[in-house]
C-alpha positions as YAML, in Angstrom:
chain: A
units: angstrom
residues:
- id: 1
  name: UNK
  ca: [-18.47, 30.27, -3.40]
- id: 2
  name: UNK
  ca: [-19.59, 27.13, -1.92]
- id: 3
  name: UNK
  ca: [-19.78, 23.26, -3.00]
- id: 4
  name: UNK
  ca: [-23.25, 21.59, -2.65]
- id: 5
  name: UNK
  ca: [-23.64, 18.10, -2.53]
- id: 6
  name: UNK
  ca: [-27.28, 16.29, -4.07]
- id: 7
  name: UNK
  ca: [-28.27, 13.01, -3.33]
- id: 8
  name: UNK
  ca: [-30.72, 10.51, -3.32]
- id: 9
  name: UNK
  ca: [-33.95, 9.88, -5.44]
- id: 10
  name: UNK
  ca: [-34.56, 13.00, -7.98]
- id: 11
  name: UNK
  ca: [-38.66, 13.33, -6.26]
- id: 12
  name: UNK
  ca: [-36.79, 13.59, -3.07]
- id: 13
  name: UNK
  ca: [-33.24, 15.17, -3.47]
- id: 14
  name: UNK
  ca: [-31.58, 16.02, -0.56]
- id: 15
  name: UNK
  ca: [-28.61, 18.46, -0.13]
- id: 16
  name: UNK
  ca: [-25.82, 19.07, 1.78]
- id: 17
  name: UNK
  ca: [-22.88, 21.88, 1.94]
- id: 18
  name: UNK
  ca: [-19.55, 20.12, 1.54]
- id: 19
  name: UNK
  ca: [-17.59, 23.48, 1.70]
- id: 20
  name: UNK
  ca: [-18.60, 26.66, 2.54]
- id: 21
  name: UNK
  ca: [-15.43, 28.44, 1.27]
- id: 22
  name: UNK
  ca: [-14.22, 27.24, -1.77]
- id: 23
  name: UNK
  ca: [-10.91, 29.02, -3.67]
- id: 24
  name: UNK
  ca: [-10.79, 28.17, -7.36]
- id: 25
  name: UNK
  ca: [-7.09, 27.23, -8.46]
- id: 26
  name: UNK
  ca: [-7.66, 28.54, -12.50]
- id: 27
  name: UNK
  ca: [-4.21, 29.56, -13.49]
- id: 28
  name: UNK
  ca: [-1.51, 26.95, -14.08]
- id: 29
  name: UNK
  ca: [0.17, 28.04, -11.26]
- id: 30
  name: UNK
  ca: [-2.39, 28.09, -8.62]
- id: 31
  name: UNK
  ca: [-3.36, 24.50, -10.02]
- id: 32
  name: UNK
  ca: [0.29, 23.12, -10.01]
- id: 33
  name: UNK
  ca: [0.69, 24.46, -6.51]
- id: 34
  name: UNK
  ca: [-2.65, 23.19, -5.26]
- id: 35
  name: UNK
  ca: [-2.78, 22.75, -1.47]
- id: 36
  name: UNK
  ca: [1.54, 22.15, -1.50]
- id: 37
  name: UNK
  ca: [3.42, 23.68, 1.13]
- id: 38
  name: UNK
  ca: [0.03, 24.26, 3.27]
- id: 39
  name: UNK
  ca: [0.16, 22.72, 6.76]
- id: 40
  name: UNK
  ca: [-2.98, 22.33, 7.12]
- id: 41
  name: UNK
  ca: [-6.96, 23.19, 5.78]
- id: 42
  name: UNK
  ca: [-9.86, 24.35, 7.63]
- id: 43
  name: UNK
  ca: [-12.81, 22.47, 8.01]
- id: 44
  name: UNK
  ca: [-15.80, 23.52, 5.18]
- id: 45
  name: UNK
  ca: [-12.16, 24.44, 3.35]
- id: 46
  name: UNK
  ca: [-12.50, 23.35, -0.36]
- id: 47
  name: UNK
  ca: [-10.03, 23.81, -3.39]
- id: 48
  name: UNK
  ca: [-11.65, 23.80, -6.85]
- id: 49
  name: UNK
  ca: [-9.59, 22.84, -10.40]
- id: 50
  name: UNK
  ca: [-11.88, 23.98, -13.08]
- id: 51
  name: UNK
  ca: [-11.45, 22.69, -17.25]
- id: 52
  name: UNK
  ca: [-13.20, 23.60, -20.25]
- id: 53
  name: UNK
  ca: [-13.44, 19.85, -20.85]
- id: 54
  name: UNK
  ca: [-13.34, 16.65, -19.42]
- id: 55
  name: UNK
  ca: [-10.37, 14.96, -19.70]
- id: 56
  name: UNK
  ca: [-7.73, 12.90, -17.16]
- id: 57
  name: UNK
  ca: [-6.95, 15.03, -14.15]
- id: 58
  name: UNK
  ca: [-4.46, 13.89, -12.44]
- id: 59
  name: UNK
  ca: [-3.56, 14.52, -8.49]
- id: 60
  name: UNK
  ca: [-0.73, 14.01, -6.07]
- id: 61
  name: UNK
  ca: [0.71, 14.88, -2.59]
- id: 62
  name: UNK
  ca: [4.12, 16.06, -2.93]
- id: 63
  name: UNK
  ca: [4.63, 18.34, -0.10]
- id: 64
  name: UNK
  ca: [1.35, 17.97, 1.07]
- id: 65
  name: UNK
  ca: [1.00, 16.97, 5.02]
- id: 66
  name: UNK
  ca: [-1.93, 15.92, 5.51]
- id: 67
  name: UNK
  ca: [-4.92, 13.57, 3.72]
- id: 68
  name: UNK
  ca: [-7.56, 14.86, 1.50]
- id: 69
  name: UNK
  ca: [-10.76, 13.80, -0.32]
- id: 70
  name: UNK
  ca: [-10.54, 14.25, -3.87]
- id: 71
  name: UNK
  ca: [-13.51, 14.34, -6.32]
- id: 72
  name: UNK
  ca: [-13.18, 13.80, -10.09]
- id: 73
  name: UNK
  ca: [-16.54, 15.76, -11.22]
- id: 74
  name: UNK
  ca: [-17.76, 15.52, -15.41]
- id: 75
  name: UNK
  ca: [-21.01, 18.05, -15.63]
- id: 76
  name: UNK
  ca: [-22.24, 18.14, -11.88]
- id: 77
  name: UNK
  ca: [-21.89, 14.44, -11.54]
- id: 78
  name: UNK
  ca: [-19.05, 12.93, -9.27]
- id: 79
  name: UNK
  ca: [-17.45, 9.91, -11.63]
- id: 80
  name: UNK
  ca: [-14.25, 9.21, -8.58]
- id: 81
  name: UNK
  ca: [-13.50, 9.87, -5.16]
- id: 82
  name: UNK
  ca: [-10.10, 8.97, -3.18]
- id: 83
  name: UNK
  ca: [-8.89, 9.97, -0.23]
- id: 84
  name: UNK
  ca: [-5.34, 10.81, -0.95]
- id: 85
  name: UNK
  ca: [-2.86, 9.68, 1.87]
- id: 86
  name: UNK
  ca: [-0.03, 12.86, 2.85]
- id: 87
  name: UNK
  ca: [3.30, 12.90, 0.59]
- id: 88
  name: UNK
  ca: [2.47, 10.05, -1.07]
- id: 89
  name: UNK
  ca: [-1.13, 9.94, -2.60]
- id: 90
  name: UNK
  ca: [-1.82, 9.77, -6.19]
- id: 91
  name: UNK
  ca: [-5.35, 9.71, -8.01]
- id: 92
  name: UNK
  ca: [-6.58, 9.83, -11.67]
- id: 93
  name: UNK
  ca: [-9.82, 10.98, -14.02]
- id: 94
  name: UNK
  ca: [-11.07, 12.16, -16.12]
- id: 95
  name: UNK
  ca: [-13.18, 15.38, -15.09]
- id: 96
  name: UNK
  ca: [-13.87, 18.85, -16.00]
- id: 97
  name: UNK
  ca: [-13.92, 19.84, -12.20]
- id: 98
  name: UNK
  ca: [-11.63, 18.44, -9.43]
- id: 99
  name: UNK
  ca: [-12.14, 19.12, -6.08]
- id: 100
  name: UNK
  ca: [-9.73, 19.10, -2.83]
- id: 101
  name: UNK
  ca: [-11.59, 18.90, 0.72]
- id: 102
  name: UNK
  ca: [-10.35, 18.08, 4.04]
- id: 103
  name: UNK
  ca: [-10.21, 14.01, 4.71]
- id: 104
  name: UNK
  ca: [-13.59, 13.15, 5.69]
- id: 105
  name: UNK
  ca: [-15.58, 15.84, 4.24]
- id: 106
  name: UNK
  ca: [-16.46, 13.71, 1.17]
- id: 107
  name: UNK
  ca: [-17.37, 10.91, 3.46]
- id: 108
  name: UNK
  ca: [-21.03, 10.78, 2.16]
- id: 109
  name: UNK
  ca: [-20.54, 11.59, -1.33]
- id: 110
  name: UNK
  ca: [-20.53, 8.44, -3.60]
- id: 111
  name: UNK
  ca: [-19.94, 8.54, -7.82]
- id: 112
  name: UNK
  ca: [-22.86, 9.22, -9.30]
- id: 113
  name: UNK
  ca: [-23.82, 11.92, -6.82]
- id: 114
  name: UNK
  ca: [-24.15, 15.34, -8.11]
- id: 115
  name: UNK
  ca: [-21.57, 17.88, -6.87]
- id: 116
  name: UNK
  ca: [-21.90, 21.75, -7.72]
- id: 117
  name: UNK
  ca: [-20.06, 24.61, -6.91]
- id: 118
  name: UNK
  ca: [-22.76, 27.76, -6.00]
- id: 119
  name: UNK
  ca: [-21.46, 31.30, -6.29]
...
C-alpha cells in the first residue's frame, strides 16, 4: 500500500508518492502503540490509523524518539498537518484517516490537499 499525495488545480492535478510502504495500525492495539518504542522510521515509511467516521483523533509522542509529520485526513482531503516534536508532541482532529510519516515527508502537503492511500 502506498500514500499519494494530489495537488494543485483539478485541470492540472499533479501527484506525488508520500510513502511507498504504508502499515495500517487497525486494531486498538496496533493504534495505541503507533510508532512507540521504534527508534527510528525509514524514509517513504508511513503509518496509517483508519475510522469508520470522522471524528477527533488525537496523537502524541510518548516514547517516541524522533519527529514526525502527522496528517488529520476527512474523505481524501487533508483538514491538519503538525509536525510532532519527539517525547513531547501532541496534535488534534478530527479525521477518519490519520497518517504518521517521517519529519519532512509532508513538507509539501498543505490542508486542503487530497491525500489517498492506493493498495
Amino acid at each position: 500500500m502506498r500514500l499519494v499525495h494530489r495537488y494543485g488545480p483539478l485541470e492540472d492535478r499533479q501527484a506525488d508518492t508520500l510513502a511507498s510502504d504504508v502499515e495500517t495500525a487497525d486494531t486498538t492495539l496496533q493504534q495505541a502503540r503507533g510508532l512507540m518504542f521504534r527508534r527510528s522510521v525509514p524514509d517513504g515509511y508511513g503509518l496509517a490509523f483508519r475510522f469508520d467516521e470522522p471524528r477527533p483523533r488525537t496523537l502524541h509522542m510518548l516514547f517516541v524518539p524522533f519527529a514526525i509529520d502527522a496528517l488529520w485526513i476527512r474523505g481524501p482531503e487533508v483538514v491538519h498537518k503538525k509536525r510532532l516534536r519527539p517525547f513531547v508532541g501532541f496534535g488534534r482532529a478530527s479525521a477518519d484517516l490519520v497518517v504518521e510519516l517521517p519529519a519532512g515527508a509532508a513538507e509539501n502537503v498543505e490542508p486542503g490537499d487530497i491525500v489517498e492511500l492506493v493498495e
